[in-house]
C-alpha positions in Angstrom: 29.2 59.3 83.7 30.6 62.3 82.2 29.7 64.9 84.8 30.8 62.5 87.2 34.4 61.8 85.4 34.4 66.0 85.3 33.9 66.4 89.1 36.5 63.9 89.5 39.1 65.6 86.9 38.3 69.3 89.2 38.9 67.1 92.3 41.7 65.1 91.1 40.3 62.1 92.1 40.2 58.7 91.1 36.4 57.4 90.9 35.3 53.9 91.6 32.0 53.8 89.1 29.6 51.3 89.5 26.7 50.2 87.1 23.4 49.5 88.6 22.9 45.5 89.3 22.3 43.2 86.2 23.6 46.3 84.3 25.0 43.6 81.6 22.0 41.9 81.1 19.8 45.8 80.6 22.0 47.3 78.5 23.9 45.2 76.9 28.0 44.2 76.7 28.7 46.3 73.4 27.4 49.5 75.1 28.9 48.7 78.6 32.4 48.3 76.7 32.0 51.1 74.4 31.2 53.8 77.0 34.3 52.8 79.2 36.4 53.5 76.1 34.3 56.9 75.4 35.0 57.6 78.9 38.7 56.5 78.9 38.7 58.4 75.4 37.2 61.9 76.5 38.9 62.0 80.3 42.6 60.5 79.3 43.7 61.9 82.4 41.0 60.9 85.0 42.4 57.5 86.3 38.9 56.0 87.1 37.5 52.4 87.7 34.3 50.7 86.3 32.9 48.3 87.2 30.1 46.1 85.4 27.4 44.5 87.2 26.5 41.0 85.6 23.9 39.9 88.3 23.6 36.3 88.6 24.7 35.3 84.6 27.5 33.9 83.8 26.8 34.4 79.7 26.6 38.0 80.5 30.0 38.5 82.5 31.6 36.2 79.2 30.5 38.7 77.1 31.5 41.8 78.9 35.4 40.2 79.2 34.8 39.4 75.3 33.7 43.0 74.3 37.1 44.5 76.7 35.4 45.2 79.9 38.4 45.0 82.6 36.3 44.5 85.8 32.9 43.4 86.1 30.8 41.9 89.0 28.5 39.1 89.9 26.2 38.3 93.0 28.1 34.9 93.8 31.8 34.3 93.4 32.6 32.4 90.4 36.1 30.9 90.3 35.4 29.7 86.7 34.9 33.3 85.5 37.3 34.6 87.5 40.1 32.6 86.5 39.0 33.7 82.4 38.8 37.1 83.4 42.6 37.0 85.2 43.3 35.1 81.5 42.1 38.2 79.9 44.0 40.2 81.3 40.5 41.6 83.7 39.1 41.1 87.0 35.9 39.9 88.3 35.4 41.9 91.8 33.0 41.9 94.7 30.6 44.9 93.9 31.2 47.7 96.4 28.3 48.1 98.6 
């Protein structure tokens, strides 16, 4: 993520990141929320989005909004999740192909 976040700062770019599918349920919400604020941390000026893959598991995508993730993904739409995610002030978006 960092040398990807670097390329983008030398560019001046704005990156779209995406984590690889079921991301949530591999590594884990905690992790997932504490590298976005590394990231935001370490590149304050590198306006960049990521977002979390949470497969097919609605537990998982909870727990990313819980831990501060702002835009995660599942395979299906979810209204329910998407309407506590908008609540939280984050999104739930169709992952970019």
């Amino acid at each position: 993520m960092a040398a990807a976040l670097a390329a983008a700062r030398e560019a001046g770019r704005s990156p779209v990141l995406v984590t690889p599918e079921d991301a949530a349920a591999t590594y884990g919400a905690g992790y997932l929320a504490a590298l976005e604020q590394r990231a935001r941390a370490e590149f304050p000026d590198v306006a960049f989005t990521l977002i979390v893959d949470c497969g097919d598991a609605p537990g998982y995508a909870l727990a990313c909004l819980r831990a501060g993730v702002r835009r995660i993904s599942m395979r299906e739409p979810n209204d329910k999740i998407a309407d506590i995610a908008r609540q939280m002030g984050a999104e739930l978006v169709r992952r970019p192909t």
